[in-house]
C-alpha positions in Angstrom: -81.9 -107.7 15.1 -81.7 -111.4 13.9 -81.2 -114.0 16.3 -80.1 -116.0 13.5 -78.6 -115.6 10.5 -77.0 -118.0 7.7 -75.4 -117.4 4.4 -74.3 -119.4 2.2 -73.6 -122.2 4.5 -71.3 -125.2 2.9 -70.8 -128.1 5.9 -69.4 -131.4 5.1 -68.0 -134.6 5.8 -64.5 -136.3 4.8 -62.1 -134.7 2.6 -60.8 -135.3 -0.9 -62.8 -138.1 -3.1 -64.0 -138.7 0.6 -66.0 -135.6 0.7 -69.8 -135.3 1.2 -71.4 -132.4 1.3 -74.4 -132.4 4.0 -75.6 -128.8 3.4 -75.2 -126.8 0.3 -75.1 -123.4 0.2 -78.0 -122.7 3.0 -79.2 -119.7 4.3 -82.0 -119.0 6.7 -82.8 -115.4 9.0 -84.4 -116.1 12.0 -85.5 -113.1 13.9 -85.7 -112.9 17.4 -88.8 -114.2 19.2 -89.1 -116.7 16.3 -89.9 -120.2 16.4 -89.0 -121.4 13.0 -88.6 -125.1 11.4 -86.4 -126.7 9.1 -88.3 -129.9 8.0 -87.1 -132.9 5.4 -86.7 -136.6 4.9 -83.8 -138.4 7.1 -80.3 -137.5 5.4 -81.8 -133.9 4.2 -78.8 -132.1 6.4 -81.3 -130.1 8.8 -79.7 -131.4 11.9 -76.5 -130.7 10.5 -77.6 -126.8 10.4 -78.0 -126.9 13.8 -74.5 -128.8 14.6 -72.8 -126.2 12.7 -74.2 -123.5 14.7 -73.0 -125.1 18.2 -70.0 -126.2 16.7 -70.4 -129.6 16.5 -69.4 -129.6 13.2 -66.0 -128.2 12.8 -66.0 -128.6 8.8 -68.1 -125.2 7.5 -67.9 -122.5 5.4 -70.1 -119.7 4.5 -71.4 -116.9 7.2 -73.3 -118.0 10.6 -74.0 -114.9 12.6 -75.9 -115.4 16.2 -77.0 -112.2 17.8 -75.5 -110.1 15.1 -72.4 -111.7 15.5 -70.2 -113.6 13.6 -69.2 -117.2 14.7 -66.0 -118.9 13.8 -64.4 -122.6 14.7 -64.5 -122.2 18.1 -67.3 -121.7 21.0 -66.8 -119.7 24.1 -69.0 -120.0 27.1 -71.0 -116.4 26.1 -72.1 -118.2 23.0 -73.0 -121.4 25.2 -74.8 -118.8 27.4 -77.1 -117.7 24.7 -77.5 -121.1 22.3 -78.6 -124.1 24.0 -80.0 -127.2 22.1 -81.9 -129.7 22.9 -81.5 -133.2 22.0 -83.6 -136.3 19.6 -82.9 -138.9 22.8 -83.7 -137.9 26.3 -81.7 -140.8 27.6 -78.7 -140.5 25.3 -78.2 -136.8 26.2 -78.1 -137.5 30.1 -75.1 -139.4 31.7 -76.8 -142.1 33.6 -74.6 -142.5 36.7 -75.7 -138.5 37.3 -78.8 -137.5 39.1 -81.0 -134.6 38.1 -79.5 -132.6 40.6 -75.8 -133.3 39.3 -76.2 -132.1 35.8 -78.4 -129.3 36.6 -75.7 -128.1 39.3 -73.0 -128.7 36.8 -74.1 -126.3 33.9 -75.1 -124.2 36.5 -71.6 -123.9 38.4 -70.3 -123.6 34.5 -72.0 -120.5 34.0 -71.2 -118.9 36.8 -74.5 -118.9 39.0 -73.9 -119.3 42.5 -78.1 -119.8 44.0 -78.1 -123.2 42.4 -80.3 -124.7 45.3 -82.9 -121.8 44.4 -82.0 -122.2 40.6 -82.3 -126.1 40.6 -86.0 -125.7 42.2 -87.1 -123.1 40.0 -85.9 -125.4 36.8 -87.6 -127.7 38.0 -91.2 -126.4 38.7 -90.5 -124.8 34.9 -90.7 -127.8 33.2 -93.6 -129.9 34.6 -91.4 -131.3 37.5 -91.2 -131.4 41.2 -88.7 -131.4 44.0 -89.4 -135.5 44.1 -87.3 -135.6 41.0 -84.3 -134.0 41.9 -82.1 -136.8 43.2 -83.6 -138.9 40.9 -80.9 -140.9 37.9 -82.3 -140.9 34.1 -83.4 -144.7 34.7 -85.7 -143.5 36.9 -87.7 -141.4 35.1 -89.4 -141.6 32.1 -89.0 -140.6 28.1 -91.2 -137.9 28.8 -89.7 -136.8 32.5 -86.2 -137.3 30.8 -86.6 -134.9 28.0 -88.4 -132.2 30.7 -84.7 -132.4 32.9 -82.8 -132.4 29.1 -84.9 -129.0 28.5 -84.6 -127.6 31.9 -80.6 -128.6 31.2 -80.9 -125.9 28.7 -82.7 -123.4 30.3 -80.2 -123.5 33.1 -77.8 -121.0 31.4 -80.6 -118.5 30.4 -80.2 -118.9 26.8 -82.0 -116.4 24.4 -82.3 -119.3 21.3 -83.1 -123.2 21.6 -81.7 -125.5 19.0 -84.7 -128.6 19.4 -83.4 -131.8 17.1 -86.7 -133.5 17.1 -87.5 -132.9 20.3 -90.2 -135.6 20.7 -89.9 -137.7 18.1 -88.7 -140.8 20.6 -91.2 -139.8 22.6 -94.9 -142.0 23.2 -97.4 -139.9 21.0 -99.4 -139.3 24.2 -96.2 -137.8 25.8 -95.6 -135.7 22.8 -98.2 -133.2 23.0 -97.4 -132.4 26.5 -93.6 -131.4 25.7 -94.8 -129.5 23.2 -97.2 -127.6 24.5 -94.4 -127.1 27.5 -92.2 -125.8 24.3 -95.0 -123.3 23.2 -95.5 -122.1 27.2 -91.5 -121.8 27.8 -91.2 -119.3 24.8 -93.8 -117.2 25.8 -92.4 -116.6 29.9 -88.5 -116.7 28.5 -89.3 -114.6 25.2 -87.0 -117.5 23.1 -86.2 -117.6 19.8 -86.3 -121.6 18.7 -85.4 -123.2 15.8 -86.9 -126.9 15.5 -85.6 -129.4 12.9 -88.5 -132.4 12.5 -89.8 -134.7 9.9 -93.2 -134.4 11.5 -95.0 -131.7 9.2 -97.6 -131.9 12.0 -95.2 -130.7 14.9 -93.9 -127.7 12.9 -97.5 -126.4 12.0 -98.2 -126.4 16.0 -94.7 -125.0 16.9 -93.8 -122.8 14.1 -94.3 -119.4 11.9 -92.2 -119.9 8.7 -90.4 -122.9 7.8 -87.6 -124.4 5.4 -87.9 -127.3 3.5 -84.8 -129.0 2.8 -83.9 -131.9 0.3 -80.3 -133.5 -0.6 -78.2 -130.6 1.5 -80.1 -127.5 0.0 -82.8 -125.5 0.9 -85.3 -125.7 -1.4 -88.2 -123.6 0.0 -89.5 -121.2 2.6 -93.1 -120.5 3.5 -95.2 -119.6 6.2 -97.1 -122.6 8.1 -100.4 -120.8 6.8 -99.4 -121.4 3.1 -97.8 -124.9 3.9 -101.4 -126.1 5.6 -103.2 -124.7 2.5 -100.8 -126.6 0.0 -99.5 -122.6 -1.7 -96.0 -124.4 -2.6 -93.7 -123.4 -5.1 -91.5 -126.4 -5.3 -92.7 -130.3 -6.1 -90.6 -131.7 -3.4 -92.0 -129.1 -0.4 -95.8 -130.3 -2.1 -94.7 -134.0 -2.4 -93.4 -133.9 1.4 -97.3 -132.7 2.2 -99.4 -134.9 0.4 -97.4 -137.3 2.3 -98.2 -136.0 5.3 -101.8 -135.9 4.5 -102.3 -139.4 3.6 -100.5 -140.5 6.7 -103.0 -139.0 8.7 -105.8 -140.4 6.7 
């Protein structure tokens, strides 16, 4: 079974003259166990794939199926239970006058789970951080130690898929390789299926299998990361987007 699919997706902004389309006509599988990317300059609409499938962004047509089922308008906690995303800014996504232990304990007493001492603990120790941390506010901690409570956050429901919207990309570069490769370890013990939007061609080769490139709202290409590091592209833009990449690094 897919843990993702899209078809034909359509999301936009404003209505009438008003209207902007942000994604054209998308679709995307994404099977389960995956970790695939969408990739694209700023304004490309791969974040806005993601805020369609949690609902952020009510204005959508097309087909989104998670799970092999079909999503609608609305959200209900069993789809919160199995999507979870995680957020560009660490500091943004946490409410500052809570401690580690209060937003933990919230999505926790959400969902249902009753152990949340035993629960909060084991979250903790999953993403790089100890007990010291707990009563801790986001001030306290750093970009890095904020984005490791922001992921634990979303592994509090037990989700099967993680949305990650740039995951480190506000992050020190030093800092970034460590969430990553704490990214790369929680897939393997959870068995999850992500999908990671990034402009950073360079993140998606360490983190992902296949990936779509995306340019004004469309999809305009989908390789494997083997035939995107070799330069095997069908499409100017897709090569154009590498080359860039490359001389960055040089």
């Amino acid at each position: 079974m897919s843990a993702v699919e899209i078809r034909d997706l359509t999301v936009w902004f404003g209505d009438g003259d008003e209207r902007t389309d942000a994604v054209k006509s998308a679709t995307m599988v994404v099977e389960e166990g995956e970790s695939f990317g969408l990739v694209g300059e700023s304004g490309s609409g791969k974040s806005t794939v993601l805020r369609a499938i949690t609902g952020l962004v009510p204005t959508w047509e097309g087909t989104i199926r998670v799970m092999g089922q079909p999503l609608g308008r609305r959200r209900d906690r069993t789809f919160y239970k199995t999507v979870q995303m995680v957020f560009q800014d660490p500091y943004a996504s946490l409410h500052p006058r809570m401690t580690v232990d209060a937003v933990l304990s919230e999505v926790l007493g959400l969902h249902g789970f009753r152990d949340v001492d035993a629960r909060i603990d084991k979250l903790l120790r999953d993403v790089g951080l100890g007990p010291g941390f707990r009563f801790r506010y986001p001030h306290q901690l750093s970009g890095g130690q904020r984005q490791r409570v922001a992921i634990a956050r979303a592994l509090a429901p037990e989700p099967r898929i993680l949305l990650l919207d740039e995951p480190t990309s506000a992050l020190d570069v030093s800092v970034q390789a460590e969430i990553l490769n704490l990214l790369t370890d929680l897939r393997a013990e959870h068995k999850l299926t992500y999908i990671m939007v990034s402009h950073d061609l360079g993140v998606v080769g360490h983190m992902c299998g296949r990936v779509a490139v995306m340019q004004h709202g469309e999809i305009v290409e989908e390789l494997g990361v083997t035939d995107m590091r070799e330069m095997r592209t069908r499409h100017p833009y897709t090569k154009h987007l590498l080359e860039s990449a490359l001389r960055s690094v040089r």
